[in-house]
C-alpha positions as CSV (number, residue, x, y, z in Angstrom):
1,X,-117.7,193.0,-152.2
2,X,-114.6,192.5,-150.4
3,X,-112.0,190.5,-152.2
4,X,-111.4,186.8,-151.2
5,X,-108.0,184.7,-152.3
6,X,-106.5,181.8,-151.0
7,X,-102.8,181.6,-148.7
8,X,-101.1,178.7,-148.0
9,X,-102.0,176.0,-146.3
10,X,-105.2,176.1,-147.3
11,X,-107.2,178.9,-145.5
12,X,-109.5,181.8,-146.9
13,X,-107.9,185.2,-147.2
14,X,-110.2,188.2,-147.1
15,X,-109.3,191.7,-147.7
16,X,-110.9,194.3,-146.5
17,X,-111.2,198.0,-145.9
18,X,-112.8,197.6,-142.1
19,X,-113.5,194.3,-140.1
20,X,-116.1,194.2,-137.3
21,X,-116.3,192.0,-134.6
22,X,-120.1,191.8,-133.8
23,X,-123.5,192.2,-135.4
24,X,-125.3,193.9,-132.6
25,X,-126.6,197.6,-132.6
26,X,-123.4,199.2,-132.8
27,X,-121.9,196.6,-135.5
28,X,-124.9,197.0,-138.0
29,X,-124.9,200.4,-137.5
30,X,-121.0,200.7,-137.9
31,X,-121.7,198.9,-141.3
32,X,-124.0,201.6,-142.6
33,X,-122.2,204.2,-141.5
34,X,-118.8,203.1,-142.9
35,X,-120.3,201.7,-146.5
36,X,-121.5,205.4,-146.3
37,X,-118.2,206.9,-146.0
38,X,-116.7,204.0,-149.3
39,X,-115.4,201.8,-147.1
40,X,-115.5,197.7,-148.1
41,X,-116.4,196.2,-144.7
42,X,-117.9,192.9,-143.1
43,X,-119.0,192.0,-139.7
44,X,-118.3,188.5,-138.1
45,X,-120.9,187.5,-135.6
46,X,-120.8,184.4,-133.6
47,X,-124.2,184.0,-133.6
48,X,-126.5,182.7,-136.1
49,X,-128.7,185.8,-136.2
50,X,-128.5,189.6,-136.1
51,X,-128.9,191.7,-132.7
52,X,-126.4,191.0,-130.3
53,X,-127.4,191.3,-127.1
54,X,-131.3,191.0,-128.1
55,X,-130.3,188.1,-129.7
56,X,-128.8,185.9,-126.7
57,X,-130.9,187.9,-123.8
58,X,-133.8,185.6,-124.2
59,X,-134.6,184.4,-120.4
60,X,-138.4,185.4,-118.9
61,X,-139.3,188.5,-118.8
62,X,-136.5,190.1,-120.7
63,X,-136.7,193.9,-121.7
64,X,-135.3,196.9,-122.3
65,X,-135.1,199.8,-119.2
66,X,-134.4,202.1,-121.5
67,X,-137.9,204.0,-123.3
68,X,-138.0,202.7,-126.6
69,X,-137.9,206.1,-128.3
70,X,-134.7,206.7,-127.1
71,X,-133.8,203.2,-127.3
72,X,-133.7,203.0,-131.0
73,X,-131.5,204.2,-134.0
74,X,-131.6,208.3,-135.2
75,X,-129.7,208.2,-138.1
76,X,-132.8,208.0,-140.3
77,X,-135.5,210.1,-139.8
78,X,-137.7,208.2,-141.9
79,X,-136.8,204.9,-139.8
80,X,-137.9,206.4,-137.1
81,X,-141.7,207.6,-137.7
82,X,-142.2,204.2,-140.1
83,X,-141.8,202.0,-136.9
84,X,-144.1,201.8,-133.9
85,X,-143.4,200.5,-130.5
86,X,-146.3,199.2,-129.0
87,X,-144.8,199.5,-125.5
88,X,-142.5,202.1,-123.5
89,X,-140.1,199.4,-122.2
90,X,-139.6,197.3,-126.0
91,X,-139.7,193.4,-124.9
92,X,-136.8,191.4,-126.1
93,X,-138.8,190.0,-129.1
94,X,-139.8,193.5,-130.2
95,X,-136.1,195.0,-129.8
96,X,-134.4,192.2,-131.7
97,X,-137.8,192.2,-134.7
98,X,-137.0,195.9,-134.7
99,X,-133.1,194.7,-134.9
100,X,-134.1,192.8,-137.9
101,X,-136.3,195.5,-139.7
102,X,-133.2,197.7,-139.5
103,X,-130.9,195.0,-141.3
104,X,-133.2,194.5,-143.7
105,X,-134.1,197.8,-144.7
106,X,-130.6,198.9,-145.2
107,X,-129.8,195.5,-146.6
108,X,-127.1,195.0,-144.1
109,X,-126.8,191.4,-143.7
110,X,-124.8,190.8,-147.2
111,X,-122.1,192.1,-145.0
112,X,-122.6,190.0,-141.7
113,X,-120.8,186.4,-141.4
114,X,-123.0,184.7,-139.4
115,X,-122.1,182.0,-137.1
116,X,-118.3,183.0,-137.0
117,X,-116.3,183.3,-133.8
118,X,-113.2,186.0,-133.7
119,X,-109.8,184.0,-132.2
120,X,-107.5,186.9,-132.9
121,X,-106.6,190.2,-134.0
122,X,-102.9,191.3,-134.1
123,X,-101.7,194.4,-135.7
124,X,-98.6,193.8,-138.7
125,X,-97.1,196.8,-138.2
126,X,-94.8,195.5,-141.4
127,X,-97.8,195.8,-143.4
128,X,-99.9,198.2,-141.5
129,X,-102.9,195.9,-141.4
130,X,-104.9,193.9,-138.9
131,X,-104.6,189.9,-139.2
132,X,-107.7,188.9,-137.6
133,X,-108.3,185.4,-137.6
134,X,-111.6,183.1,-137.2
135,X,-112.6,179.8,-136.1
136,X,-113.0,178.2,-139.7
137,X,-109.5,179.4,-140.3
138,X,-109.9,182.1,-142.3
139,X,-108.1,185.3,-141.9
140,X,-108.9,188.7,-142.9
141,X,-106.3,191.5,-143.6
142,X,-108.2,195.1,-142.8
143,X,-106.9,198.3,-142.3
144,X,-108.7,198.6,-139.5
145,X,-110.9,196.5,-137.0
146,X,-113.6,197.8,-135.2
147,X,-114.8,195.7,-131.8
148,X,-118.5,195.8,-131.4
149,X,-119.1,192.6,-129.5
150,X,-120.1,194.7,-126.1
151,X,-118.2,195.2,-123.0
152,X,-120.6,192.2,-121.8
153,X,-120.1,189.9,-124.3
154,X,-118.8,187.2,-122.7
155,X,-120.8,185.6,-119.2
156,X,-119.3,184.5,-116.1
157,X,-120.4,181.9,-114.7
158,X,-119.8,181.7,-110.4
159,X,-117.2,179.5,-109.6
160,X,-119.8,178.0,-106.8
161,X,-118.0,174.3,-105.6
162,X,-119.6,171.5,-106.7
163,X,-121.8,173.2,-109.1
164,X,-120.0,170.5,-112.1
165,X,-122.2,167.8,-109.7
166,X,-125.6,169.5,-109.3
167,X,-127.3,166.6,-110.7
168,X,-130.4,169.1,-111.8
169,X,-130.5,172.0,-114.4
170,X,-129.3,175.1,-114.2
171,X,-129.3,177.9,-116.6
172,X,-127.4,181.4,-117.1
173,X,-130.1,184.2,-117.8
174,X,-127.3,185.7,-120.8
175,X,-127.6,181.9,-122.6
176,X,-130.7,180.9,-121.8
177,X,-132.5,178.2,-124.1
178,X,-134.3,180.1,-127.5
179,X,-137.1,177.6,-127.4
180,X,-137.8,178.3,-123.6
181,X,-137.8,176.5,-120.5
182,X,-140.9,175.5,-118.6
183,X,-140.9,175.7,-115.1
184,X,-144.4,174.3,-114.5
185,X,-144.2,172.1,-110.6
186,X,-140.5,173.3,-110.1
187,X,-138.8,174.2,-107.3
188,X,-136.3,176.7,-108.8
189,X,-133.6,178.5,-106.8
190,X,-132.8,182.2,-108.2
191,X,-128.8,183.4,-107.7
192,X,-128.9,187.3,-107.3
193,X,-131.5,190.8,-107.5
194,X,-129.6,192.7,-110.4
195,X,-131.4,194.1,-113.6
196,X,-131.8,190.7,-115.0
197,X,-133.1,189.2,-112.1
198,X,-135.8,192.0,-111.7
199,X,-137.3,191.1,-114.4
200,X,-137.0,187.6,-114.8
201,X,-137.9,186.8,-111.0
202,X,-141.8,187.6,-111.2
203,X,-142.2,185.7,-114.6
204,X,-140.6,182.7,-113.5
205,X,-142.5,183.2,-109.6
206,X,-146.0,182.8,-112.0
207,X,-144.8,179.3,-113.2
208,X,-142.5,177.9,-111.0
209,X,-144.2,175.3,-107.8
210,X,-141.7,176.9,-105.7
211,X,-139.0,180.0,-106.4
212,X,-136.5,180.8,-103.6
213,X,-134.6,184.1,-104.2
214,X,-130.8,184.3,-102.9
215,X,-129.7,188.1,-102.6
216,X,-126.5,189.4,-101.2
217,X,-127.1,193.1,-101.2
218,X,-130.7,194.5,-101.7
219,X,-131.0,196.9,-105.2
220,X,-133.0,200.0,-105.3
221,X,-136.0,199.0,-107.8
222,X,-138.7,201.7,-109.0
223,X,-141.6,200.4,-110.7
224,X,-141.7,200.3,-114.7
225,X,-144.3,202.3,-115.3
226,X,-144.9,200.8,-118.7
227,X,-147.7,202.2,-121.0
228,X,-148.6,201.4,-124.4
């Protein structure tokens, strides 16, 4: 386990081998790959659960466009033929159980901090260490510091004017609500025709009284094809 002291002024110190920034796919596997290799190492994930991605991605209709097969981790052969998608396209609430098979199988999670936010990461060259610092104040001294939060990590929300008065809701599909929303005798407005919208856009057309679509630039869409 990595080591754990106090510094002045009150704040946790952690020592550590590696530090990773994120618990996604690439974080949890970056833990069993570098415990493999006898590195001490611990993940700090913002969220209060495992996946990533799979973990915040929860609007209608999400799902991988990738086959599951491919979509999935090799490193273990036996892994692989133990688990069983029931779909060629996984749904969001079959990637992220698989998600949490993995961690648990490989008993990953004693090395995830949970609900942890990352403020900094500065290199002492002095020292030849990272300082990366959290939230809660710690701060963990690593020789080195592997980013897996994903090069869409963080959402953008349109700077559309007046959007601070719209006096009804309005949600972002990559932080949408966990426990759902219901759109039953709605008239709900839809920004955009990427990925996301592809699939959310015929689940929430099933609900919703009335769904109005606003697109800028048409995308080219194929048909999923998806097959038990």
């Amino acid at each position: 386990m990595p080591d754990a002291s106090t510094v002045p002024g009150g704040g946790a110190s952690t020592r550590l081998d590696v530090a990773i920034v994120g618990a996604g796919l690439a974080g949890l596997y970056a833990i069993h790959r570098l415990r493999g290799l006898g590195f001490t190492v611990r993940a700090y994930e913002q969220g209060s659960g495992v996946g990533g991605t799979w973990y915040w991605n929860r609007y209608p209709g999400a799902r991988c466009d990738v086959e599951s097969l491919e979509y999935s981790y090799s490193f273990s052969n036996e892994l692989q033929q133990e688990w069983k998608w029931p779909e060629r396209y996984g749904t969001q609430p079959e990637i992220l159980k698989y998600i949490n098979h993995v961690a648990d199988r490989f008993d990953l999670r004693r090395d995830v901090q949970l609900n942890t936010r990352i403020k900094s990461a500065v290199f002492d060259t002095k020292a030849n260490e990272w300082r990366v610092k959290t939230d809660t104040g710690e701060e963990i001294r690593a020789r080195y510091c592997v980013m897996a939060a994903g090069n869409l990590s963080t959402p953008r929300v349109p700077d559309f004017k007046g959007l601070e008065k719209f006096k009804g809701k309005w949600y972002h599909t990559s932080k949408f609500p966990h426990e759902g929303v219901d759109f039953t005798a709605k008239r709900v407005g839809m920004v955009g025709t990427g990925a996301t919208a592809v699939q959310a856009i015929p689940e929430i057309a099933q609900q919703a009284k009335q769904l109005t679509v606003f697109q800028r630039t048409p995308p080219w869409v194929l048909p999923r094809g998806d097959r038990p």
